[in-house]
C-alpha positions as CSV (number, residue, x, y, z in Angstrom):
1,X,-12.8,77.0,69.8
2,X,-11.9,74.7,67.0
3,X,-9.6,76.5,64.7
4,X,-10.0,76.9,61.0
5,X,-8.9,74.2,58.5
6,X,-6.3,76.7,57.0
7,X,-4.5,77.6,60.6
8,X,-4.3,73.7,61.0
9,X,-2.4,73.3,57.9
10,X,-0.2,76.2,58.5
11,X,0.5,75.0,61.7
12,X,1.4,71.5,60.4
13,X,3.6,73.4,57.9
14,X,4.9,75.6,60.7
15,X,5.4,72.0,63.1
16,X,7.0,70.0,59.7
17,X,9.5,72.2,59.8
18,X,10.5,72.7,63.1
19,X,10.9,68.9,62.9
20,X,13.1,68.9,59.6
21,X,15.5,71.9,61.9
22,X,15.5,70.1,64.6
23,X,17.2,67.4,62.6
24,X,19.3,69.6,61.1
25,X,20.5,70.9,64.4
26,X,22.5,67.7,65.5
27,X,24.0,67.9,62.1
28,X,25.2,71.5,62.6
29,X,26.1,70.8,66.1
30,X,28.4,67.7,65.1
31,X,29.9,69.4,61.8
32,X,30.7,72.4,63.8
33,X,32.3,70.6,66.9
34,X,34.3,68.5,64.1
35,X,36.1,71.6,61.9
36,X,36.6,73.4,65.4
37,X,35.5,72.1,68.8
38,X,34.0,73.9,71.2
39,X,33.7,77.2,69.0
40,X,32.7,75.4,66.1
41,X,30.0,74.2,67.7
42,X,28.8,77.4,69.5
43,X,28.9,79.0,65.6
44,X,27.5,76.0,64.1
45,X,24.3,76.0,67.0
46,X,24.4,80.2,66.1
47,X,23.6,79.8,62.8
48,X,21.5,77.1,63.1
49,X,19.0,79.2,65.3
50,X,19.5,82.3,62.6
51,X,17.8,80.1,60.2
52,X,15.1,79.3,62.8
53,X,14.6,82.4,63.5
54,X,14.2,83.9,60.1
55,X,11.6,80.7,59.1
56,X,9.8,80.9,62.0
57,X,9.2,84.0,61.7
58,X,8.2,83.9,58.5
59,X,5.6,80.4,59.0
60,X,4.6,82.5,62.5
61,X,3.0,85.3,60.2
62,X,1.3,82.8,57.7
63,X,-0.3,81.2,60.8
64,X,-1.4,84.1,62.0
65,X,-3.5,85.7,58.9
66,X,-4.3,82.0,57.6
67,X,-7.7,83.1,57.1
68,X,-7.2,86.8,56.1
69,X,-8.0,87.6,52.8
70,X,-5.4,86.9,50.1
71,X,-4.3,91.1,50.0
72,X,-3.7,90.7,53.9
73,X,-1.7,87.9,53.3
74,X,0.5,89.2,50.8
75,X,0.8,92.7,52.7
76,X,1.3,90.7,56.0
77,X,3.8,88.3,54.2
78,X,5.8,91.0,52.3
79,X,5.8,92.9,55.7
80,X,7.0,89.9,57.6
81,X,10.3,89.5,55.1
82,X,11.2,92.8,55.0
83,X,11.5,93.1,58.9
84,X,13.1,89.2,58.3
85,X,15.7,90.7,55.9
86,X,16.5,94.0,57.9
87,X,17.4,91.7,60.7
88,X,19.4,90.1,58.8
89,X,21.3,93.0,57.0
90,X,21.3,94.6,61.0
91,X,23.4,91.5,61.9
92,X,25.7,91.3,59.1
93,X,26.6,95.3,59.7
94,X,26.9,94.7,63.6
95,X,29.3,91.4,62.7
96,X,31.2,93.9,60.4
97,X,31.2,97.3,62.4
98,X,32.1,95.1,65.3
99,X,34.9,92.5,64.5
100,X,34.3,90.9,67.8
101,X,31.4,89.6,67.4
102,X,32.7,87.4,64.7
103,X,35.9,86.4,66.4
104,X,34.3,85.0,68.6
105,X,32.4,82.7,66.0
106,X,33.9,80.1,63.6
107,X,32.9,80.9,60.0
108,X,33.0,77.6,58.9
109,X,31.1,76.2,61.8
110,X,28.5,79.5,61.2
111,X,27.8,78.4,57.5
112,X,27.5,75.1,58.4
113,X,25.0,75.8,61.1
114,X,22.9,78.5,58.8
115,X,23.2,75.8,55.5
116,X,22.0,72.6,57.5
117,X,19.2,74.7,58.9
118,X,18.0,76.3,56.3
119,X,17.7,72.5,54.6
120,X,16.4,71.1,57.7
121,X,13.5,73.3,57.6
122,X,13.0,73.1,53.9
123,X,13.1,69.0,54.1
124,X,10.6,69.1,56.9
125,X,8.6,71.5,55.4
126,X,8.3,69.7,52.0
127,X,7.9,66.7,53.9
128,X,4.8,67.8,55.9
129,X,3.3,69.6,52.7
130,X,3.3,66.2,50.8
131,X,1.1,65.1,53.8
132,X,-1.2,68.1,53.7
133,X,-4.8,67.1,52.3
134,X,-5.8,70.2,50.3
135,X,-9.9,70.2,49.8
136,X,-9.1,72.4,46.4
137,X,-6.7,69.9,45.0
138,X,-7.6,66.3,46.6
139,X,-11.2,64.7,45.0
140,X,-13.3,63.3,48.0
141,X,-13.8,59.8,48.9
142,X,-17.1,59.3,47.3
143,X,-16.0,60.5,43.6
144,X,-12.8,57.9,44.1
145,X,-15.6,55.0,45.1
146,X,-18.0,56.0,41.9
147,X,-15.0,56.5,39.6
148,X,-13.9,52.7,40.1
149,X,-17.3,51.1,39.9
150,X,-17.8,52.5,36.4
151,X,-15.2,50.4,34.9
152,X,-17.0,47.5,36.3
């Protein structure tokens, strides 16, 4: 089964950016290894997959109900960051209720990690949405062909 025009550009969207993260992963991986070896890297890798995690997630659900009506997506969407953001304040309360968890994670490496992914995926994301041909926006070929021979 062929699927619909709409999954195929979510799931270019979905592929730009995994592209544009995994980019950003070597950064995060080198920048944490420089400010503190092995455990800066580990943190910088950690936070780099927090920010795949949370996109993916997000671009997972859009691919999914590409074709819904515009209600489901919104529902589905709004659903789909308020489990995102949970997860994220569930994380943040287990790193604070259990100081282990970040001692054994280099802040500086973690932010570097979460900041190069989170631009990783938006840079890939932008850059495969430039590439997207949109049917509502984009004129076909044969009005571009008519539209120069006028002039003529």
């Amino acid at each position: 089964m062929t699927p619909s025009p709409n999954r195929v550009r979510a799931t270019r969207l979905f592929v730009g950016g995994l592209v544009g993260w995994n980019a950003a992963l070597v950064i995060a991986a080198v920048v944490g290894a420089l400010l503190a070896g092995a455990t800066g890297l580990f943190s910088g890798l950690v936070g780099a997959a927090l920010a795949l995690a949370y996109y993916a997630i997000g671009q997972g659900v859009q691919m999914q109900y590409a074709d819904a009506p515009p209600r489901t997506i919104r529902a589905a969407s709004i659903a789909s960051y308020v489990v995102r953001a949970s997860l994220l304040g569930l994380l943040l309360w287990a790193s604070i209720s259990c100081p282990g968890i970040m001692a054994a994670l280099d802040a500086r490496g973690l932010f570097a990690g979460i900041v190069s992914g989170v631009l990783g995926w938006l840079v890939g994301l932008v850059v495969a949405f430039r590439r997207l041909r949109v049917p509502t926006f984009d004129e076909g070929a044969s009005s571009r062909d008519d539209r120069s021979r006028e002039g003529c």
